[in-house]
C-alpha positions as CSV (number, residue, x, y, z in Angstrom):
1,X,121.2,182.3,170.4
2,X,122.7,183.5,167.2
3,X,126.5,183.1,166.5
4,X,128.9,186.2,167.1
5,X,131.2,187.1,164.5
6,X,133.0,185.3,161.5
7,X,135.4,182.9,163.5
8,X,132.7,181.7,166.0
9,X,133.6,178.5,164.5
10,X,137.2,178.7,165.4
11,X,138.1,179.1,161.6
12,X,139.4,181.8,158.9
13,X,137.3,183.8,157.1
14,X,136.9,182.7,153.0
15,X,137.2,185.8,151.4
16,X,136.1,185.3,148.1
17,X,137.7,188.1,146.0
18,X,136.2,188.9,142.3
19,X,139.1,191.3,141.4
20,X,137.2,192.1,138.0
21,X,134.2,193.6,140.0
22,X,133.0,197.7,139.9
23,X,135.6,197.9,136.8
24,X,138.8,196.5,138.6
25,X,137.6,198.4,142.0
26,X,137.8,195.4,144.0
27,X,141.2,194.4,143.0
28,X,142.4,197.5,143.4
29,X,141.3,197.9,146.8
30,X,142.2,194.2,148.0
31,X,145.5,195.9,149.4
32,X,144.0,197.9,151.6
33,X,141.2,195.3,152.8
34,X,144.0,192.9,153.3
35,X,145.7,195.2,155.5
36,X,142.0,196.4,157.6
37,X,141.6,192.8,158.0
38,X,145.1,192.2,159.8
39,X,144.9,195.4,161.4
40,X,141.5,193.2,163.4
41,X,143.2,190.0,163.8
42,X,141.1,188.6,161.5
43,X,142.1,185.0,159.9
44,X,141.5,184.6,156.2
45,X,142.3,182.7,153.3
46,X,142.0,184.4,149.9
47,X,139.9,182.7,147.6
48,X,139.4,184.2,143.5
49,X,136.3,184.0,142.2
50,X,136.1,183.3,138.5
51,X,133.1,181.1,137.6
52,X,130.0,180.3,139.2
53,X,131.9,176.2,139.3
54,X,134.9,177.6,140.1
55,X,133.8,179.7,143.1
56,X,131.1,176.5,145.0
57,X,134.2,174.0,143.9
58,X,136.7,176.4,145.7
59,X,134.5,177.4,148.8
60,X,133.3,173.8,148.8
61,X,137.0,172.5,149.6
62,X,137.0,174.6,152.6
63,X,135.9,172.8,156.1
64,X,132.5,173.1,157.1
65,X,131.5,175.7,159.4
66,X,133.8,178.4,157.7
67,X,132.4,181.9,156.5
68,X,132.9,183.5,153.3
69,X,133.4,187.0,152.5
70,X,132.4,188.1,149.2
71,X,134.7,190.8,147.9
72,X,132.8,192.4,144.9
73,X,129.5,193.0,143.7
74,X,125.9,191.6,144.1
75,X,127.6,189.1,141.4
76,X,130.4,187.8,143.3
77,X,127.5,187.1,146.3
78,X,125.3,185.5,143.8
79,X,128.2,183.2,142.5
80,X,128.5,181.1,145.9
81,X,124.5,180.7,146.6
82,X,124.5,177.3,145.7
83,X,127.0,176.5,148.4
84,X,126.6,178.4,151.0
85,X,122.6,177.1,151.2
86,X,124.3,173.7,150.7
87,X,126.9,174.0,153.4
88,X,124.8,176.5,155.6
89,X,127.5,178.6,155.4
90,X,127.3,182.2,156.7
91,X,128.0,184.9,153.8
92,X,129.4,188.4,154.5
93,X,129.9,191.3,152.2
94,X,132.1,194.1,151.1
95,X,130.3,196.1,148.5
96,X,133.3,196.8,145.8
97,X,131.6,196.0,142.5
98,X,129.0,198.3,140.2
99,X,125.5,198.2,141.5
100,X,126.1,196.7,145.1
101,X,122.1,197.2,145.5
102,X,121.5,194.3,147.8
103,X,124.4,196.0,150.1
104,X,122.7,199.2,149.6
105,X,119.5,198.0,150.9
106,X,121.3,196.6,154.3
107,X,122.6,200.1,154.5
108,X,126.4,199.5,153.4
109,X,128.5,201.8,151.2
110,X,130.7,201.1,148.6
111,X,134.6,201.3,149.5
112,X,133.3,202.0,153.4
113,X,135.9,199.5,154.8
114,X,135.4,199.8,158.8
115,X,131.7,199.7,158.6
116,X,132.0,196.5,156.6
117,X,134.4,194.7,158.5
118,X,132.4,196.2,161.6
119,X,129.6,194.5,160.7
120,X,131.4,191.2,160.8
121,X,131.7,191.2,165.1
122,X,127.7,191.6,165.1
123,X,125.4,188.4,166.3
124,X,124.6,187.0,162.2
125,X,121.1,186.9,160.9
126,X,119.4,185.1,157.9
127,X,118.3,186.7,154.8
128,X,115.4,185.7,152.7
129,X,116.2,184.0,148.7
130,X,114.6,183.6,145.7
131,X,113.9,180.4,143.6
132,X,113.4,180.8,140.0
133,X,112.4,178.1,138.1
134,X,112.3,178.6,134.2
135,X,110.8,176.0,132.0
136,X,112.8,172.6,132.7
137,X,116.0,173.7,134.0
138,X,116.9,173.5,137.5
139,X,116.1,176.4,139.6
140,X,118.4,179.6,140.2
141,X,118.7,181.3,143.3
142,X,118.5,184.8,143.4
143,X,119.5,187.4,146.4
144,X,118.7,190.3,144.9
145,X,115.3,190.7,142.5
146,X,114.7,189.6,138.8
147,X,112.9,191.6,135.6
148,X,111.4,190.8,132.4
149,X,111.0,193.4,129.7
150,X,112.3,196.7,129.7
151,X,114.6,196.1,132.9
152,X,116.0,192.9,131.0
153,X,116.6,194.9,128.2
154,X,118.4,197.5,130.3
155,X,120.6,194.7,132.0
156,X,121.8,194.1,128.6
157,X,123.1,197.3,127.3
158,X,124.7,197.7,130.9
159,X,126.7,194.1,129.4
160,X,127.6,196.2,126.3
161,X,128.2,199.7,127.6
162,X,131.2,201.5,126.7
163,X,134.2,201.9,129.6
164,X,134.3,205.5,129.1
165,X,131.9,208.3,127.4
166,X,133.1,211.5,126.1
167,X,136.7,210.8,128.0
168,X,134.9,210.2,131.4
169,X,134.5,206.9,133.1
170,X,131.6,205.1,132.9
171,X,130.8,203.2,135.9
172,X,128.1,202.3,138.9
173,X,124.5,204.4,138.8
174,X,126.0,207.1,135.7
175,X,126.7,203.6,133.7
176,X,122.9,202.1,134.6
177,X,121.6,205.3,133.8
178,X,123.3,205.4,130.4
179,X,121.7,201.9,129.6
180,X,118.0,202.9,131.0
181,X,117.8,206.3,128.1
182,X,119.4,204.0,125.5
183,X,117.1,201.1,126.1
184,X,114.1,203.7,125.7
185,X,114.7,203.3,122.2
186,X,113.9,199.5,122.3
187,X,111.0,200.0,124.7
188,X,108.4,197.3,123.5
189,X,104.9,195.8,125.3
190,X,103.5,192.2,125.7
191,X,100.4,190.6,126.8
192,X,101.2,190.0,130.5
193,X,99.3,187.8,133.4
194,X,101.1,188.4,137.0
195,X,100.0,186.0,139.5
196,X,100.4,186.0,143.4
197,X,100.0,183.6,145.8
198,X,97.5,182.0,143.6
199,X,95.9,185.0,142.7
200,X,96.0,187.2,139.3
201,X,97.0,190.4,139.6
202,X,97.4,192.1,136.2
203,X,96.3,190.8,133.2
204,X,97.0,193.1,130.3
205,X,99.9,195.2,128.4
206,X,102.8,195.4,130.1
207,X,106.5,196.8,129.4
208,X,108.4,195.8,132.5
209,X,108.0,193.6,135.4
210,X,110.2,193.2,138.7
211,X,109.8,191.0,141.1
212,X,112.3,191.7,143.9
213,X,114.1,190.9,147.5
214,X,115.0,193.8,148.2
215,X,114.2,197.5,147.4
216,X,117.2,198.2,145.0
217,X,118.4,197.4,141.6
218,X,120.5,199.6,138.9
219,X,123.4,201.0,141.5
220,X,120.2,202.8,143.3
221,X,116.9,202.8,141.3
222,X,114.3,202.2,144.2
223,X,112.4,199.8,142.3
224,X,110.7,198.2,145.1
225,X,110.8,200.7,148.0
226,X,109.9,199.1,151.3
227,X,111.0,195.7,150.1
228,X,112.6,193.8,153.0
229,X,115.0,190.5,152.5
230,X,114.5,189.5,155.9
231,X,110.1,189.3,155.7
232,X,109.7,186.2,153.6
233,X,107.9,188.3,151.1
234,X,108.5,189.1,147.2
235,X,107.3,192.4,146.0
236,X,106.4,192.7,142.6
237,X,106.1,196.0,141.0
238,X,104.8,196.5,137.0
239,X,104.5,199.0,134.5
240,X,101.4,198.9,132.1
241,X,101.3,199.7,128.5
242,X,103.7,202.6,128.9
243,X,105.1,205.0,125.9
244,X,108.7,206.2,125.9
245,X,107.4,209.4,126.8
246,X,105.7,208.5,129.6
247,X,108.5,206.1,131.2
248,X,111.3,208.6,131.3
249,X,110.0,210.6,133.9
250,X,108.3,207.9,135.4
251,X,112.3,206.2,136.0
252,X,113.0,209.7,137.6
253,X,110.3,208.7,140.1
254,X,111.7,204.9,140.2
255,X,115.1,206.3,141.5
256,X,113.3,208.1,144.8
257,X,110.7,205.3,144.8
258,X,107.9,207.9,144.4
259,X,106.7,206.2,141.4
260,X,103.9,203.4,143.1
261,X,101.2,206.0,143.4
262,X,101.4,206.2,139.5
263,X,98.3,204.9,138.0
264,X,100.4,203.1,135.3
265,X,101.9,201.2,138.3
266,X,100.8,198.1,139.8
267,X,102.5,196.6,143.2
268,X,101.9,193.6,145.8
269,X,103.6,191.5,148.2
270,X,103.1,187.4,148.5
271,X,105.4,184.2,148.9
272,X,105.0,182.9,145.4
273,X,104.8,184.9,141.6
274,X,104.1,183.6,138.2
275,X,104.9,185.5,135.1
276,X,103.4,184.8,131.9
277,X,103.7,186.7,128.7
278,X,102.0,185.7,124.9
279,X,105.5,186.4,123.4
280,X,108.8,185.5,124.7
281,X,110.4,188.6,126.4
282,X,114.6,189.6,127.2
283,X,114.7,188.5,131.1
284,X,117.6,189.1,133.8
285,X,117.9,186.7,137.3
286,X,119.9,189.4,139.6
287,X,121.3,191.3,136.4
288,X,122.9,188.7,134.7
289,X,120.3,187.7,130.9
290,X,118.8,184.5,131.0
291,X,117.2,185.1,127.3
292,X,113.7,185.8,126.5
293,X,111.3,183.5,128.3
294,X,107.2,183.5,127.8
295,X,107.4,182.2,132.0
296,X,109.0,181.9,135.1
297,X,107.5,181.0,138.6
298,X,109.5,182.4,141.6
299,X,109.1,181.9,145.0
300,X,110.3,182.6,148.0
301,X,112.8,181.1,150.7
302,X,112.7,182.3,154.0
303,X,115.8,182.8,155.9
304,X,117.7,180.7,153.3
305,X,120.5,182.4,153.9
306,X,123.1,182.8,156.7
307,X,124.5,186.3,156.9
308,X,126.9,188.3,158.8
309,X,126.1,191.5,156.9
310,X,123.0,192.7,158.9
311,X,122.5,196.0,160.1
């Protein structure tokens, strides 16, 4: 039988707190979350997550058996991957940074307190992750979904977009979408070979690949709609040779996840994908740049990943 609730282990809650996340959001809100989880009886030490190091070393120290609560973004979650599939700790979430897509996609809301801390007294499931393994380095893990090309070059601009346009805050989906028109301008096509399970997909011109966990990326962009962390499957979803003209309404399509009946479109599920491109292209692993790479090989992990977050 699964375990019931945070403390089924007799010990606090970790809550990992990235006070930086969704523009200061989470900080700002840590008040109020501090008082919600009192107001439940909940144990807790506060944790601050800074770097990826500083966040394992810091959850590390904790005993075994004790939960963390990441207080942030998809970011902050990604930060403690290496040790919570090291400790087989259990992860929960409360969606306070910028995209919180991987939140989104287990049905949570941004800023919706109760239903988070609601979610924490439910029997905990396991969520699929991905292994990425570029050239020689050791391999990432991923919860969310990775993209080479044009969504790399989006994740980028997001890095460098202004705080504020025209006098109005610039923040979550309206800041993704500012990124996705600008990087129209940059929009570029490689040689690409997708392979699954052994298997090639697409060979030709491409301008963006995704290969994902779950359904969202972008603060709501339905890139892979369907897409289920919990299946043990990857869905990859492509773009061929595509102009500027014809991606911009084809992203319209991307945010209701209309767009895989477009015959520029290619999409298929399987355990293991390999990328290759002629030419090195910009990539992101779960929206943070990893440079341009000519290939990755990803594959899946099956219920890697402890979690008290399920619907």
């Amino acid at each position: 039988m699964p375990s019931t609730g945070p403390s089924a282990a007799g010990l606090p809650l970790a809550v990992v707190l990235n006070p930086a996340a969704g523009r200061g959001l989470a900080g700002r809100t840590w008040p109020r979350l501090e008082a919600a989880l009192n107001a439940r009886g909940l144990a807790f030490e506060l944790l601050h997550a800074g770097s990826a190091r500083e966040a394992c070393a810091a959850l590390a120290a904790r005993p075994a058996g004790q939960a963390a609560l990441a207080v942030g973004g998809d970011g902050t979650a990604s930060l403690l991957l290496p040790e919570l599939v090291r400790s087989g700790r259990a992860l929960g979430l409360v969606p306070l940074g910028s995209g919180n897509d991987l939140a989104g996609s287990l049905g949570l809301r941004p800023g919706d307190l109760d239903s988070a801390l609601d979610r924490l007294s439910r029997p905990e499931g396991r969520l699929d992750l991905m292994e990425v393994r570029l050239d020689d380095r050791p391999p990432v893990l991923l919860l969310n979904g990775l993209g080479m090309g044009y969504d790399a070059q989006v994740a980028d601009l997001l890095h460098r977009a202004p705080a504020r346009l025209l006098g109005v805050p610039l923040g979550g989906f309206p800041r993704y979408l500012w990124a996705a028109l600008r990087g129209l301008r940059q929009l570029e096509s490689g040689p690409l070979t997708v392979e699954v399970d052994g298997e090639v997909l697409y060979r030709g011109a491409s301008c963006l690949v995704a290969v994902m966990n779950s359904e969202r990326y972008g603060g709501g962009f339905r890139i892979a709609p369907g897409a289920d962390p919990r299946d043990g499957q990857l869905n990859v979803v492509l773009g061929g040779n595509l102009s500027r003209v014809a991606l911009l309404p084809l992203m319209g399509r991307v945010l209701r996840g209309t767009h895989l009946t477009h015959p520029a479109v290619r999409e298929a599920r399987g355990r293991e994908v390999r990328l290759s491109w002629e030419r090195p292209m910009q990539t992101h692993l779960d929206g943070e740049l990893a440079g341009a790479q000519r290939q990755l090989t990803v594959r899946v992990l099956p219920g890697a990943l402890r979690c008290l977050s399920l619907p």
